[in-house]
C-alpha positions as a printed Julia matrix, in Angstrom:
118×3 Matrix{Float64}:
  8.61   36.12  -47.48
 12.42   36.39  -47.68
 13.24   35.62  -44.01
 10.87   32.6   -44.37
 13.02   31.25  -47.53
 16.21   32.43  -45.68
 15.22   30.15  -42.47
 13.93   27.29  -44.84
 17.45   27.57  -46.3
 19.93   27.36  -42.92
 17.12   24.77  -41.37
 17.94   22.45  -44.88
 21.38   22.94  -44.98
 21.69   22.03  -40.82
 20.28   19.06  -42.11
 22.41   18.22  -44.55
 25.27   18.74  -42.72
 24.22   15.74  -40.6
 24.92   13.63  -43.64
 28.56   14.53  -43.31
 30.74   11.34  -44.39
 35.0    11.37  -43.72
 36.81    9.25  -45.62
 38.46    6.53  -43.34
 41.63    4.85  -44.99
 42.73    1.82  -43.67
 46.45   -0.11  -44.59
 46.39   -3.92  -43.21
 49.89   -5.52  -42.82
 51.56   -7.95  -41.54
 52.93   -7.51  -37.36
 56.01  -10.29  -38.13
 57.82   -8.84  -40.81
 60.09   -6.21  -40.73
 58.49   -4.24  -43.6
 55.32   -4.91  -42.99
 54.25   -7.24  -45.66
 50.13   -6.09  -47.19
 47.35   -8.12  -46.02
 45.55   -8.44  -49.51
 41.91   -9.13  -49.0
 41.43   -8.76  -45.73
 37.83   -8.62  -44.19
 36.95   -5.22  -42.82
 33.6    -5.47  -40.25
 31.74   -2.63  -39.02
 30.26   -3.53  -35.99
 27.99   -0.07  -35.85
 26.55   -0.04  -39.35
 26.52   -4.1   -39.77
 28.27   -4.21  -42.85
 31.83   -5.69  -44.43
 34.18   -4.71  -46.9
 37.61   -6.35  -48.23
 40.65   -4.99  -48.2
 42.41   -4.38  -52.11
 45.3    -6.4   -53.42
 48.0    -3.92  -51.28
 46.05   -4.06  -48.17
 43.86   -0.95  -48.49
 40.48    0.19  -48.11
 38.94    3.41  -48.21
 35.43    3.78  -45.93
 33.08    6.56  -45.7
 31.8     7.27  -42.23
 29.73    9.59  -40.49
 31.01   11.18  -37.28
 30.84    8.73  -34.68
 32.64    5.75  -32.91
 32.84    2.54  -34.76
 34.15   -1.09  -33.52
 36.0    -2.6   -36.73
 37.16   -6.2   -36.4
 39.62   -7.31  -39.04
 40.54  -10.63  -39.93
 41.96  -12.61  -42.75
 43.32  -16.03  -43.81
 46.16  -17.1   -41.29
 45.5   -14.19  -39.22
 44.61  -13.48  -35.77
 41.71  -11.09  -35.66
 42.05   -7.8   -34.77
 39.32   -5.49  -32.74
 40.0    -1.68  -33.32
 38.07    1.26  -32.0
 37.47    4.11  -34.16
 36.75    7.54  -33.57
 35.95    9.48  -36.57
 35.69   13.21  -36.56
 37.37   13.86  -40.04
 39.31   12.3   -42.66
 42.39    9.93  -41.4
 44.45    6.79  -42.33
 45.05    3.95  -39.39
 47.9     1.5   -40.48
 46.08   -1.6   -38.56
 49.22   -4.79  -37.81
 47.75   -8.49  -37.88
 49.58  -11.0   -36.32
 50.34  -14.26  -38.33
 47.88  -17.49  -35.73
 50.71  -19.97  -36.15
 53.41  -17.3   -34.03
 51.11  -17.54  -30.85
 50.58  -21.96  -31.41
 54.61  -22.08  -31.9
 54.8   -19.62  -28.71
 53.17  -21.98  -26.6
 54.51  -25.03  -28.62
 57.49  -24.08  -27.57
 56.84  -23.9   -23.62
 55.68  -27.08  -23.37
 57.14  -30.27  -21.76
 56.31  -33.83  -22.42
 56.13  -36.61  -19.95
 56.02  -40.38  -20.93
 53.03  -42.23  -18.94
 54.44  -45.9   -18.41
């Protein structure tokens, strides 16, 4: 009867330990300044798990995730969306850049020529 309760017990907590979650911290900034000015409430999209979250008022967000690779796209206001891929294996913090849309429009503002039709 005891090596029967004893298996029941390691079989149970195997299980559990599937349910293992790592806490994922994410900081969003801003790519054009020097200091890296926070993204507040920037959307946080989980491909995998088909869910969203918003960044805090300083640009950070704290996920729990189970082992596994995970496709986050991140986007907010102004911003040009950002794709990153995520390993998770144990607890970690990704400093994830955005890059203001209007710096790529003025980039290729800027290379163009006009022509007069007559």
């Amino acid at each position: 009867m005891y090596k029967l309760i004893l298996i029941l017990v390691f079989i149970s907590g195997t299980a559990l330990g599937q349910d293992t979650e790592y806490n994922l911290d994410l900081k969003v900034v801003e790519s054009s300044t020097q200091v890296g000015s926070d993204v507040a409430y920037a959307t946080v999209y989980i491909k995998e798990t088909q869910t969203e979250f918003v960044t805090d008022k300083n640009g950070l967000i704290n996920l729990q995730l189970q082992p596994g690779t995970y496709n986050l796209y991140i986007t907010s206001l102004g911003m040009e969306e950002k794709v990153i891929v995520i390993n998770v294996k144990g607890d970690s913090f990704n400093l994830v850049q955005l890059q203001p849309a209007g710096e790529r429009l003025e980039q290729f503002m800027g290379t163009t020529t006009s022509a007069s039709i007559h």
